[in-house]
C-alpha positions as CSV (number, residue, x, y, z in Angstrom):
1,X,-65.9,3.5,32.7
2,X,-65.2,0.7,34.4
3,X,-61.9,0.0,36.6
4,X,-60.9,-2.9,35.7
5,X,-59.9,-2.7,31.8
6,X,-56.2,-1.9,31.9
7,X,-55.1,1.0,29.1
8,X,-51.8,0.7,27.8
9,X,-48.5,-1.0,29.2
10,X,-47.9,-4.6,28.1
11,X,-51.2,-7.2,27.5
12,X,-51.0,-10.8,28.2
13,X,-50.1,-13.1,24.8
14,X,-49.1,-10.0,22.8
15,X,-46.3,-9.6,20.9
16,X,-43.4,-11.8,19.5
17,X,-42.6,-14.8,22.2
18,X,-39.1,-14.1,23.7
19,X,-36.1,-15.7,22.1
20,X,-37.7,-15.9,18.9
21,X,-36.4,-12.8,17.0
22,X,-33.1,-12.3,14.9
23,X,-31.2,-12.9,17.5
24,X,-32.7,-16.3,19.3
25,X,-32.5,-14.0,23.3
26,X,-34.7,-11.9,24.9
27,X,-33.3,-7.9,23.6
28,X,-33.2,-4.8,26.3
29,X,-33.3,-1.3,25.0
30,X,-30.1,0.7,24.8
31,X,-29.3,4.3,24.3
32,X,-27.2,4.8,21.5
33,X,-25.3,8.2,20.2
34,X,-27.2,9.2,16.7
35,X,-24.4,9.8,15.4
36,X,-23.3,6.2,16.6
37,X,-26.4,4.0,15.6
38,X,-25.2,2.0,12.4
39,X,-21.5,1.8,13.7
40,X,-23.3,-0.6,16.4
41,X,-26.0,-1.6,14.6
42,X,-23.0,-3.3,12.7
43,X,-21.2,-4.7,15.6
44,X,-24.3,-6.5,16.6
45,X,-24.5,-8.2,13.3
46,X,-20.9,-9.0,12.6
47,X,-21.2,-11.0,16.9
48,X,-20.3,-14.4,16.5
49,X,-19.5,-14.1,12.8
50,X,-16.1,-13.8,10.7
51,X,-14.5,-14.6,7.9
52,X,-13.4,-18.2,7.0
53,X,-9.7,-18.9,8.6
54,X,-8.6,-21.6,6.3
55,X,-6.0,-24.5,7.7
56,X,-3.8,-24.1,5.1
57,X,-0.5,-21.5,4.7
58,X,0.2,-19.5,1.8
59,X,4.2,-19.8,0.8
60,X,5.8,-16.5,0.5
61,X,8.8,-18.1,-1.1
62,X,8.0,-21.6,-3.2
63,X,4.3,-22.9,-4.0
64,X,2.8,-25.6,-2.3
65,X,-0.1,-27.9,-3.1
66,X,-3.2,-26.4,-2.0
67,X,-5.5,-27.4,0.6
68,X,-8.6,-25.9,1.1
69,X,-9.8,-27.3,4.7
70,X,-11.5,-24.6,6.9
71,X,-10.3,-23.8,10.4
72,X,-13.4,-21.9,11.1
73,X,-14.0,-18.2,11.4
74,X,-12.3,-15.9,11.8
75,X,-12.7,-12.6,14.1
76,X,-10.0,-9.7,13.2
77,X,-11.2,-7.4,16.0
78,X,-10.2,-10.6,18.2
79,X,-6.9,-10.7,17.0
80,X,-5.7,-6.9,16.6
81,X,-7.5,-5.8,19.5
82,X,-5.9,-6.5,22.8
83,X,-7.6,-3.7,25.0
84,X,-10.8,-2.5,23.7
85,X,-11.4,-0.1,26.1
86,X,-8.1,1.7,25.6
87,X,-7.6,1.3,21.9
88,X,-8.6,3.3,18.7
89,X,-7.8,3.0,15.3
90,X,-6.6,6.5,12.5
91,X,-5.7,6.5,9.1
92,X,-2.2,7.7,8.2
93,X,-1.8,10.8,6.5
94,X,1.6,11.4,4.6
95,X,4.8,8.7,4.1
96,X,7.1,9.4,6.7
97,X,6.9,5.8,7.7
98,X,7.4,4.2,4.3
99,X,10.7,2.0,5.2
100,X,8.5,0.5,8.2
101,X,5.4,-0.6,5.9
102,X,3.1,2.5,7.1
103,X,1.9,3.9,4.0
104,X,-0.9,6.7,3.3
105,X,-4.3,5.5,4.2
106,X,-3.2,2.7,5.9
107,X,-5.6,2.1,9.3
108,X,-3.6,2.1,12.4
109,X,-4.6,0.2,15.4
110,X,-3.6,2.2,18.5
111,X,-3.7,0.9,21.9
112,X,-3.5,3.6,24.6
113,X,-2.5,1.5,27.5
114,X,0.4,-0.2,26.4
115,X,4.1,1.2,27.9
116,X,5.9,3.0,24.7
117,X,9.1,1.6,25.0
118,X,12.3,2.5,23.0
119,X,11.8,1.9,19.4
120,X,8.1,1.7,19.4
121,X,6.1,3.3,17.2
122,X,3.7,5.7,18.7
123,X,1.2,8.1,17.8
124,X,2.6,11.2,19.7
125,X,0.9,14.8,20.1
126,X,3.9,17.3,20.0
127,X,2.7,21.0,20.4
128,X,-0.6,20.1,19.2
129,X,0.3,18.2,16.2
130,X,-0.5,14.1,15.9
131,X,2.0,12.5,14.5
132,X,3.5,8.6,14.2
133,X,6.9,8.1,13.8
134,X,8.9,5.3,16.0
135,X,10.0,6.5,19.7
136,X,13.8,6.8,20.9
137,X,15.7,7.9,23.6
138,X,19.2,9.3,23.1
139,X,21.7,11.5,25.6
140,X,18.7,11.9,28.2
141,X,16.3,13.0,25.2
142,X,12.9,11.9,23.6
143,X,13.1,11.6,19.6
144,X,10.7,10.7,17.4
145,X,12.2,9.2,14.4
146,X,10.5,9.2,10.8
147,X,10.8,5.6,9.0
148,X,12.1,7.4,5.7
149,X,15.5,9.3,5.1
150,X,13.6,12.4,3.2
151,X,12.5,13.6,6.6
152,X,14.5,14.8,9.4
153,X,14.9,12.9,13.3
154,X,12.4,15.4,15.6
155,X,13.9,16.1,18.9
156,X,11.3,16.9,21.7
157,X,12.9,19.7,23.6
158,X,11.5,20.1,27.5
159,X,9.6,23.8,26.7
160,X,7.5,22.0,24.2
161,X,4.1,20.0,24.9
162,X,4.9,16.8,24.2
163,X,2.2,13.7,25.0
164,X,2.4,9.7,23.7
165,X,-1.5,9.0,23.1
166,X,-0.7,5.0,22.4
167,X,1.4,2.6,20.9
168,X,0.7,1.2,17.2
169,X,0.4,-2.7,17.3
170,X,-1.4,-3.4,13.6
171,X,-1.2,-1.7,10.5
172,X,-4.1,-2.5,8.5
173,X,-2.7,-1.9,4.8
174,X,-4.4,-2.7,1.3
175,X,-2.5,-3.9,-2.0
């Protein structure tokens, strides 16, 4: 056999000219979680796309002539996502935070480097247990304080395991 036919490895002309695929660049191959594949395969489709933003406002009290002129798109992850790095989002479990417009199966958007101040609301770990109620501070103690009179005020007390995991900043609820 002869040495100088190549076998294998890339050939000269073949394959698709760079920047000419679905996404108009040159690609690179990433390692990717199985479990994690469509989850980005969908972040990758949704870049540089959103929904339309229109121009106009929407009266919560009297009606106004409408006005359909498009301010562009529009990128939710943009605008409830401060920290990406440091944020998550859960879905609430229970009504304890009615009376502050967190309902069951609401998405919350948690961001874990934010400073929980007094009367945030936070997504707290208590003895094991995840919870979100809103935080306060009263006589030296830490309370966490349910958004609906059927459940009672819980007061952290110093033996128990008590940790703040992040502060809520967006409730994503549906109608």
């Amino acid at each position: 056999m002869s040495q100088n036919k190549q076998r294998g490895g890339a050939r000269k002309g073949a394959g698709r000219p760079k920047g000419t695929g679905k996404f108009g660049e040159p690609t690179t191959p990433v390692r990717v979680p199985v479990s994690m594949v469509r989850e980005v395969a969908e972040l990758v489709e949704l870049r540089g796309r959103g929904l339309p933003l229109y121009t106009s406002r929407v009266q919560a009290g009297m009606p106004t002539a409408a006005d359909d002129s498009l301010e562009g798109k529009l990128d939710l992850h943009s605008h409830v996502v401060r920290h990406p790095g440091s944020t998550f989002f859960v879905r609430v479990q229970g009504d304890s935070m009615l009376n502050a417009g967190i309902h069951e199966g609401d998405i919350l958007v948690v961001d874990r480097s934010l400073e929980a101040r007094e009367g945030s609301i936070v997504i707290a770990v208590l003895d094991g247990e995840l919870t979100v109620k809103r935080l306060r501070r009263k006589n030296g103690q830490v309370e966490l304080v349910p958004e609906n009179d059927r459940y009672p005020v819980i007061v952290v007390h110093p033996e128990q395991e008590f940790r703040i995991w992040g502060v809520v900043t967006t409730v994503v609820h549906s109608v």
